[in-house]
ZAMARGU-4260 file (C-alpha; in steps of 0.2 Angstrom, whole numbers, plus 5000, padded with zeros to 4 digits):
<rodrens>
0) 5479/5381/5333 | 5471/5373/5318 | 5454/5375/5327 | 5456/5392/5331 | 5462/5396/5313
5) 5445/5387/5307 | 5434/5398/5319 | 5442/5413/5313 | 5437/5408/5297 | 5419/5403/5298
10) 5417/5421/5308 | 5424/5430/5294 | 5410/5417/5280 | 5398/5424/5294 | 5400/5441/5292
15) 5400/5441/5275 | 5382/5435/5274 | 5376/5447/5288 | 5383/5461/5276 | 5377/5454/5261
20) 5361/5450/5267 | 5359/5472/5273 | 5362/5476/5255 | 5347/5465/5249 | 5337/5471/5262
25) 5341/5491/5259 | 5328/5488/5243 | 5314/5492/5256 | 5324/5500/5271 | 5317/5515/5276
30) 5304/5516/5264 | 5285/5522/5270 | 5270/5511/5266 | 5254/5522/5261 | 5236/5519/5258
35) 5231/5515/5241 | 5218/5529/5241 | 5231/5539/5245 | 5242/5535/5232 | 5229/5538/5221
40) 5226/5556/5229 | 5246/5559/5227 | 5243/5553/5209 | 5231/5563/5204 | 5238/5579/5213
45) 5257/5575/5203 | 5266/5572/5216 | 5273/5556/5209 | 5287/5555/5199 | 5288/5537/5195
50) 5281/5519/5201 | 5288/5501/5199 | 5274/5487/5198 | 5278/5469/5203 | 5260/5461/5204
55) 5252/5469/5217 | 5267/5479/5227 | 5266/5495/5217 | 5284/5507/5223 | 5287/5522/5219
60) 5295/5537/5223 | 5288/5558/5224 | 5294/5573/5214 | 5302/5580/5229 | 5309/5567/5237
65) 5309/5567/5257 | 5328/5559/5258 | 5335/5567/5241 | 5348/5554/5235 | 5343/5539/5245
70) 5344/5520/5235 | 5328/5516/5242 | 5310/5519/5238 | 5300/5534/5242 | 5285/5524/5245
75) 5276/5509/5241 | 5257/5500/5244 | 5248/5485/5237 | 5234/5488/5222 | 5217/5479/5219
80) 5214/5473/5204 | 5210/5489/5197 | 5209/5491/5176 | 5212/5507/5175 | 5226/5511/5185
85) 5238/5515/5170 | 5229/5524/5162 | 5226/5536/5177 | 5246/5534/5181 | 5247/5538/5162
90) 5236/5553/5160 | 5243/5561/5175 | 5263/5558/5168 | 5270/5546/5179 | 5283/5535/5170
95) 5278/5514/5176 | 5288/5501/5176 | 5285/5484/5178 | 5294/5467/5183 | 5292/5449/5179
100) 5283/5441/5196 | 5290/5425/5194 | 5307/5430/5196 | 5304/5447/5208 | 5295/5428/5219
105) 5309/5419/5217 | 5321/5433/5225 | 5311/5437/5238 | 5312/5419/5244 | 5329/5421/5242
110) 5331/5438/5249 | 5320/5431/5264 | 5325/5413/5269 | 5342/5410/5261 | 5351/5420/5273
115) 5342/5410/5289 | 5344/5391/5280 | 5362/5395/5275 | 5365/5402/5295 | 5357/5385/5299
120) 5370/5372/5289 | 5383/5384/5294 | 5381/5379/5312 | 5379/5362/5311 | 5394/5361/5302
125) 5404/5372/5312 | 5396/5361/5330 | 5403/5346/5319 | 5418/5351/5316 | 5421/5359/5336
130) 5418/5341/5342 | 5430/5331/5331 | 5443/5345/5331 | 5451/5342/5346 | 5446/5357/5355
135) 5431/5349/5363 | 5419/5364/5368 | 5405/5354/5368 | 5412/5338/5378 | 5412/5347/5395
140) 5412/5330/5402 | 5430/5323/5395 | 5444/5323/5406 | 5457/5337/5404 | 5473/5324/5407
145) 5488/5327/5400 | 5496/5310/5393 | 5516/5307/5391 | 5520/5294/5383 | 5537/5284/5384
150) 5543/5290/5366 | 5541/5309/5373 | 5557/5314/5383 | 5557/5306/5399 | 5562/5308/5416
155) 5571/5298/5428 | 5579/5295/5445 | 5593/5302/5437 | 5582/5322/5435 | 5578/5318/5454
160) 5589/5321/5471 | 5587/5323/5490 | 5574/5311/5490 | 5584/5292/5493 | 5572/5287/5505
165) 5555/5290/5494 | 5565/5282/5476 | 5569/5266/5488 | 5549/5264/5491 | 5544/5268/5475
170) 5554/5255/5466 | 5544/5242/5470 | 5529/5252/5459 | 5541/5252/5446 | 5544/5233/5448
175) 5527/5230/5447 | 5523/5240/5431 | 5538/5229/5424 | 5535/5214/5429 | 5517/5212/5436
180) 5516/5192/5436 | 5532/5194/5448 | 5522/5201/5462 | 5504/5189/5458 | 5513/5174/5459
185) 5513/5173/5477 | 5496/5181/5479 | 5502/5200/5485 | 5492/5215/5478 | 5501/5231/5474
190) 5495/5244/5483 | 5480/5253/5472 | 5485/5271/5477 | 5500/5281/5482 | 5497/5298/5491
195) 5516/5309/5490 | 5516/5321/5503 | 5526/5334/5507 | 5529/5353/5508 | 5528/5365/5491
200) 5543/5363/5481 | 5549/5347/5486 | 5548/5337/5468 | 5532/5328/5472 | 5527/5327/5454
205) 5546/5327/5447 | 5545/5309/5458 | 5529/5306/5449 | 5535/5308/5431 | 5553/5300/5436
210) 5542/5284/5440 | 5533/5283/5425 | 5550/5287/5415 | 5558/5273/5425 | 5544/5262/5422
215) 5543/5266/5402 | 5524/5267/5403 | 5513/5281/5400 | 5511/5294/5411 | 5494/5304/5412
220) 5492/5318/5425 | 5480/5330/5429 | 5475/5345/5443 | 5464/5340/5457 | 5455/5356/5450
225) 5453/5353/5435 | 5438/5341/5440 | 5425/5354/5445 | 5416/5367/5435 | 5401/5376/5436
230) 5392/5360/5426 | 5383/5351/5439 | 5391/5331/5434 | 5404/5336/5428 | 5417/5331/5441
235) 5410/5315/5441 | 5410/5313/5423 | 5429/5317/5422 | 5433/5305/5434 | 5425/5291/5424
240) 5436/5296/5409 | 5452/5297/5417 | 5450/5282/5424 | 5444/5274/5407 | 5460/5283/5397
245) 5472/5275/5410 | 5465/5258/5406 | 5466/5262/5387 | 5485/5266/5390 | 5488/5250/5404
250) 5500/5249/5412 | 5501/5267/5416 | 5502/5279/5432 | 5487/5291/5433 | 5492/5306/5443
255) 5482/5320/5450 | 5491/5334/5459 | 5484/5344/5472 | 5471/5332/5477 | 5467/5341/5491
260) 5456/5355/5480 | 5443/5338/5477 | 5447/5326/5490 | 5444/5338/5505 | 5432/5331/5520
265) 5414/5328/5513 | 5401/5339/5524 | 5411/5355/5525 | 5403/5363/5512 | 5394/5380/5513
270) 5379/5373/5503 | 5375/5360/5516 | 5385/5345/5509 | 5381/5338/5494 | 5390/5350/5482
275) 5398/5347/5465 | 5416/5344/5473 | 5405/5329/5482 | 5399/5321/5469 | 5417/5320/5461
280) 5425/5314/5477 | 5411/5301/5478 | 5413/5297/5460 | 5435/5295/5463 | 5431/5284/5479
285) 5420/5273/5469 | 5432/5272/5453 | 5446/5268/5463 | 5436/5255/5471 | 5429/5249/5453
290) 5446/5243/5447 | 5460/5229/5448 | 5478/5234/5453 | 5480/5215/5440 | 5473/5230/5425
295) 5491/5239/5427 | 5486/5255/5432 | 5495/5266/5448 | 5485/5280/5455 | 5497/5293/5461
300) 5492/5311/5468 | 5503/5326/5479 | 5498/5336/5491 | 5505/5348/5503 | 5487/5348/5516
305) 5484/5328/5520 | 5477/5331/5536 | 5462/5338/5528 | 5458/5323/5514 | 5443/5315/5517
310) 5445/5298/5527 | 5439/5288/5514 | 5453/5292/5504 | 5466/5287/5513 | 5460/5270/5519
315) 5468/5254/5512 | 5461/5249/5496 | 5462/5265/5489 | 5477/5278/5494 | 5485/5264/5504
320) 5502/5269/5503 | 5509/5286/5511 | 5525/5293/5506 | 5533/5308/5515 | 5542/5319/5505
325) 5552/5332/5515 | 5564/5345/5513 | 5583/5340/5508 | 5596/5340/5520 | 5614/5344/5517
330) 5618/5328/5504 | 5601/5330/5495 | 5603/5349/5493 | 5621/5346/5487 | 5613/5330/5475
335) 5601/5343/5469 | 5612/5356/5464 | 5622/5346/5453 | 5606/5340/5444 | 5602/5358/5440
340) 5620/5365/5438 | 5622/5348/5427 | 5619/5363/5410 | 5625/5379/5420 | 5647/5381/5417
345) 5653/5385/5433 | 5670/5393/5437 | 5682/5383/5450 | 5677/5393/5466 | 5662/5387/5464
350) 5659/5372/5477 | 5643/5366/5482 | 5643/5357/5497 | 5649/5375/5502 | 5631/5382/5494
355) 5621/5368/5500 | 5626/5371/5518 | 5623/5389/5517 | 5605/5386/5511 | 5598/5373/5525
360) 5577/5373/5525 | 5578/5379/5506 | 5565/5366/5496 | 5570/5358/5478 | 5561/5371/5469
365) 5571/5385/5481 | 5588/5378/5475 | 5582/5378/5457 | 5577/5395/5457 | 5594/5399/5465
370) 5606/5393/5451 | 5595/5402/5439 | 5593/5419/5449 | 5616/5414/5449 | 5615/5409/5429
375) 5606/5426/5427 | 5617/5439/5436 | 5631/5430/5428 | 5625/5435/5411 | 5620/5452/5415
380) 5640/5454/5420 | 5645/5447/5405 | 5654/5432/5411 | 5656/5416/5404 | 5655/5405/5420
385) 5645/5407/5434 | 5657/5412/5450 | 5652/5411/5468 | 5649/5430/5468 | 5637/5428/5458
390) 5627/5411/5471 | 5630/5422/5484 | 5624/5438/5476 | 5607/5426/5469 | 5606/5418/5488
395) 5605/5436/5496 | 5593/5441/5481 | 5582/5424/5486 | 5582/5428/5504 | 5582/5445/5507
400) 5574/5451/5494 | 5581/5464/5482 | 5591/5481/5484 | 5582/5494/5483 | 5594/5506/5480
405) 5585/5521/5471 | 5575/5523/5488 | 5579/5539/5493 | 5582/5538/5514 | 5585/5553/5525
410) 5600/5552/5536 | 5591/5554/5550 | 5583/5536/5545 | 5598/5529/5540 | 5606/5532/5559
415) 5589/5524/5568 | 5592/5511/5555 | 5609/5506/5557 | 5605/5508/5575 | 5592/5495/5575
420) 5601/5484/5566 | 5619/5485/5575 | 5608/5481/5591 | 5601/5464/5581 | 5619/5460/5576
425) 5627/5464/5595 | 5614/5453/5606 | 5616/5438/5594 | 5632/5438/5592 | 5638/5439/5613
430) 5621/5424/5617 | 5630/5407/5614 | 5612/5401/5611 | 5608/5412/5595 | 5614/5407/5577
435) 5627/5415/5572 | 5627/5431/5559 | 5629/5430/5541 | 5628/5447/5535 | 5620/5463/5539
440) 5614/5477/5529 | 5606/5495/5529 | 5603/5495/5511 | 5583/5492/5508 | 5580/5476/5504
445) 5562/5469/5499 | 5550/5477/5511 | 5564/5481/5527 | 5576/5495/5526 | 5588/5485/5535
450) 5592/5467/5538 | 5602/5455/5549 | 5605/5437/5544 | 5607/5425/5554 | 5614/5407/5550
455) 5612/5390/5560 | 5627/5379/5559 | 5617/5364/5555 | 5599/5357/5549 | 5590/5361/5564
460) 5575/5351/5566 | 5568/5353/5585 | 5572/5371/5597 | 5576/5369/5613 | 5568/5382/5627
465) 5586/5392/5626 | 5586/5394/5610 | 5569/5403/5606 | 5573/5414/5624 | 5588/5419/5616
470) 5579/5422/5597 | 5567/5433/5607 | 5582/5443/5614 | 5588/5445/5594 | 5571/5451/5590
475) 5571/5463/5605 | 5587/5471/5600 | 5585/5482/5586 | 5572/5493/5598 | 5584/5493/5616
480) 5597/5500/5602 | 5585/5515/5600 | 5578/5518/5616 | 5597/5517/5625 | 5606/5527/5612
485) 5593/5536/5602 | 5580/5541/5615 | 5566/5538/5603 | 5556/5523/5595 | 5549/5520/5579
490) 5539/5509/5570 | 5554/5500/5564 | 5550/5487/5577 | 5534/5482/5572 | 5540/5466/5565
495) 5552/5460/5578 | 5538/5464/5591 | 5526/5454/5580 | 5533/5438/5579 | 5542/5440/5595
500) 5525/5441/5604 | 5518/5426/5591 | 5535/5415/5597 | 5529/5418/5615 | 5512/5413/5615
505) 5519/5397/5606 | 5530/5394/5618 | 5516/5395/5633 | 5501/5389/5625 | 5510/5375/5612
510) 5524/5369/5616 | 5522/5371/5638 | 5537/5382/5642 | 5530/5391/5654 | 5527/5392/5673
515) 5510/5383/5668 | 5515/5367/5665 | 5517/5353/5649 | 5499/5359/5645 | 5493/5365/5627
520) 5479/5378/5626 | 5467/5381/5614 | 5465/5369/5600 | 5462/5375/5580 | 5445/5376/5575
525) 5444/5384/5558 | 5433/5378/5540 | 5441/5364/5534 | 5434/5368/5515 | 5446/5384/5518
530) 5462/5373/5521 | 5468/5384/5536 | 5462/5389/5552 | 5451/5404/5556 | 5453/5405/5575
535) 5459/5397/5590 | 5443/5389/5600 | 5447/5394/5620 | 5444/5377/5629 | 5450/5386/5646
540) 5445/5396/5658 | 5447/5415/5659 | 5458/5414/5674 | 5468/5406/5663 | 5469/5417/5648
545) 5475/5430/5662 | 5489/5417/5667 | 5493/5415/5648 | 5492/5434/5645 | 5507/5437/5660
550) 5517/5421/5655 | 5517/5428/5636 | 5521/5447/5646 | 5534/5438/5656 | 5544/5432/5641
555) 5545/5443/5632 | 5551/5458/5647 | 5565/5443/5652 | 5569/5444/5634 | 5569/5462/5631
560) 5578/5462/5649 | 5593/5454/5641 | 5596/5464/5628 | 5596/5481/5638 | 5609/5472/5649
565) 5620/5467/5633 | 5616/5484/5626 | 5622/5492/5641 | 5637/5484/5646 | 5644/5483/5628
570) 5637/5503/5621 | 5654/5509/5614 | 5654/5492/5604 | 5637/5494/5599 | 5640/5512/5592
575) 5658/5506/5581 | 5645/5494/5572 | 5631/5507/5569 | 5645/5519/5563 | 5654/5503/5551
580) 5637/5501/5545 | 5633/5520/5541 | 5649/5520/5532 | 5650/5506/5522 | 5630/5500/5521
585) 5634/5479/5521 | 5644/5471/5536 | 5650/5450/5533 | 5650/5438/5549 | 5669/5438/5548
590) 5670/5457/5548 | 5657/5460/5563 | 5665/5446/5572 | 5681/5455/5570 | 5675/5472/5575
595) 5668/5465/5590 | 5681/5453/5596 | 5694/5469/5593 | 5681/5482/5603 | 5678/5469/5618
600) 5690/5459/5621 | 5678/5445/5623 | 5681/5430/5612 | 5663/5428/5605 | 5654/5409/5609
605) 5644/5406/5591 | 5660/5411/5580 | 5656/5398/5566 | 5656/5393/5551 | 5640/5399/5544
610) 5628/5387/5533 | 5609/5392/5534 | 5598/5407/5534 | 5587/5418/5546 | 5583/5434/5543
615) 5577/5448/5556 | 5573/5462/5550
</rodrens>
């Protein structure tokens, strides 16, 4: 702030010269340089008024004035040495003036140079002062790390849950940081490098500074992107200063997050190969080769992309030391909740375990974001706890989206809505295969006008073939229900059809469900500078695609098949929910359970306990 506030100023002594420096100079703005004969001839002819003589720059100005009023000179020209020049300004009654030339020299070198010498100090002393004050503009070079130090606030295992597993490996770093001679006496290294990896949100870098906070030493992080810039050297120049900052703080854990945005395979370039994020990979592979684990200093770094690091990276000696980071099951998601409801006052119906198994596949980050949208929609009632209305209300909001409830809908699009989604909620509910229903809605949500949730009982962490036939029998639901009892389609569909048809292909060309065999066709081919692939390179034959093309075909028509039968058989059933929905917008699990059971007869096979969700829209 204190540079800014110093720039601010020397702009405003700036522009304060350049003002100053126009008023000196409108002396001789805009005024005409003649000939001296010709100011002779003007003399003679009285058409001067009145001339100022400093040496020999003679100005003056004429009778009738071309620009009456201005502050400037009419004209102005330079005289020989002529003697009788009064005399003829005299005899023809022009008044003369004259002025001293040594001071009239003096101010013209003033008028002239001062500005320019004075622009000139003021520069160097403001480039001075923009070096050693902290904003650095000239020292492109120097690292951008951010440094913690152990007298800042620190974090601990104690901010840090769902991750029991990655804490027990890591406390051996924090042994080592403690109490190096402990591992040297017997000869071991500690690893130079650890590489946390794991999906977004999982509390990589919460690890990171809870390591550093456990360890009491310094922590200095800093963004894989932060190392590049349009400055050819730069990168690598960076590098060299972080490394040399975290041996100026040792011990200490250098971290650099997202890694992968400068540690991506070399030779992927579009330049050919050697491009500036090269020479600061190559400079961090040397660096971390240039230093001694015995110096005290960790090298720690997240990413959520390690299958496209560079190989050099990852080898011992350098990031030696994986650590998988995943999302939480059922204890960590409980453990993390109570870390951040630890400052949020909750009322007694709120339990979560409850919570944590409704949200299964929900990330650290998802969980945090959950008790603030609760903490929010509390306050906005005006309550003074946090209830479980208002997690679930924050849950459906996280998931779903939220209501859109000043959309205007016809009632004609309400009845294909409720429709479609009635058909969802009826096919999952009668396959024993299908998770079970949460809650489903016609009220616009995000960008669906209607929405069935569905919940798996537990963590799920493989599909069996049954399973994914019977999700593609969900999908398929929503547009049998508008064919069988609406006779028309829409493009409410789209998105069922879409990722029915993507689950298919996986299912045949990934994962070998098919008539085909346990084969897998086509392989990922894509950039790797992009992080993601572009297209799926066919390394079969085209006698095959046609075989893919009719397995994909045949799954989904088995699946769309056994939803026209459960749609068919159970029609009344399928009209009472559509008519529930149309009157009262939002159906629970219990409540659609119940209308079914009671429309049926049929004691439903997934009536569970809910705990985690999947939407279909």
């Amino acid at each position: 702030m204190e540079s800014w506030r110093g720039l601010v100023i020397w702009l405003l002594i700036f522009g304060v010269i350049i003002a100053m420096w126009s008023v000196f100079k409108t002396a001789t703005v805009g005024t005409k340089e003649v000939p001296f004969s010709e100011f002779l001839a003007s003399v003679e002819g009285g058409e001067v008024a009145d001339v100022m003589i400093k040496g020999q720059e003679i100005m003056g100005n004429y009778k009738e004035r071309p620009a009456p009023g201005a502050n400037y000179p009419d004209f102005k020209t330079y005289a020989p040495a002529y003697d009788r020049l009064v005399d003829i300004l005299r005899e023809n009654g022009v008044a003369v003036n004259v002025k001293d030339m040594r001071e009239s020299a003096w101010l013209a070198l003033f008028i002239s140079w001062g500005p320019i010498l004075l622009l000139i100090v003021l520069f160097v002393v403001f480039m001075r002062q923009m070096q050693q004050g902290g904003n650095k503009a000239m020292t492109f070079g120097k690292s951008k790390a951010r440094v913690i130090t152990p007298s800042q606030r620190k974090i601990t295992f104690k901010d840090v849950a769902g991750v029991d597993e990655a804490k027990e490996e890591l406390l051996e770093i924090i042994d080592f940081l403690k109490d190096p001679k402990k591992f040297q006496r017997l000869g071991g290294k500690i690893p130079k490098g650890v590489l946390l990896v794991g999906p977004p949100g999982t509390g990589k870098t919460l690890l990171a500074k809870a390591i550093a906070g456990e360890a009491n030493v310094p922590f200095i992080s800093i963004s894989g992107s932060e190392f590049v810039e349009m400055f050819v050297g730069v990168g690598a120049s960076r590098v060299r200063d972080l490394f040399d900052l975290g041996k100026k703080n040792a011990p200490s854990i250098i971290f650099v997050d997202e890694i992968d945005a400068v540690g991506r395979h070399r030779g992927a370039g579009l330049g050919g190969g050697h491009d500036e994020r090269e020479q600061t990979l190559n400079q961090l592979l040397v660096e971390m080769d240039g230093f001694d684990t015995n110096e005290g200093v960790i090298i720690m770094a997240a990413t959520n992309r390690p299958d496209i690091l560079d190989p050099a990276l990852l080898r011992p000696g350098r990031f030696d030391r994986r650590i998988v980071i995943n999302r939480p099951d059922l204890g960590g998601r409980t453990g993390i909740l109570k870390v951040h409801t630890g400052h949020v006052p909750l009322a007694a119906d709120v339990k979560l375990e409850v919570i944590g198994r409704s949200t299964p596949g929900f990330s650290g980050a998802d969980l945090s974001n959950l008790v603030n949208e609760a903490a929010l929609i509390a306050a906005r009632r005006g309550k003074d706890k946090v209830d479980m209305d208002d997690f679930e209300y924050a849950k459906d909001k996280v998931l779903m989206g939220l209501e859109r409830k000043s959309m205007i809908i016809s009632e004609e699009e309400k009845k294909t809505t409720a429709y479609h989604e009635a058909g969802h909620a009826l096919v999952s509910a009668l396959l024993p295969e299908a998770d079970p229903i949460h809650k489903v809605t016609i009220i616009p949500r995000g960008m669906a006008l209607g929405i069935t949730q569905q919940l798996p009982t537990d963590d799920r962490y493989t599909y069996t073939k049954e399973f994914l036939l019977a999700q593609i029998a969900v999908m398929m639901g929503g547009r049998v229900a508008e064919e069988l009892f609406l006779n028309r389609l829409s493009t409410g569909a789209g998105n069922d059809l879409a990722r029915a048809t993507e689950l298919a292909r996986k299912m045949v060309c990934d994962w070998g469900m098919s008539a085909l065999g346990p084969l897998t066709f086509g392989s990922g081919d894509g950039e790797i500078f992009l992080g993601k692939e572009l297209m799926r390179h066919q390394n079969y034959s085209e006698a095959t695609a046609v075989r893919i093309d009719a397995e994909v075909k045949g799954i989904i028509d088995s699946g769309y098949g056994k939803a026209r039968e459960i749609l068919t058989s159970y029609g009344e059933t399928l009209k009472k929910i559509a008519t529930t929905l149309l009157e009262r917008e939002v159906l629970d699990g219990e409540e659609l359970y119940t209308l079914i059971e009671e429309s049926t007869g049929v004691p439903l096979p997934n009536r569970k306990p809910p705990a985690a969700p999947e939407a279909t829209a």
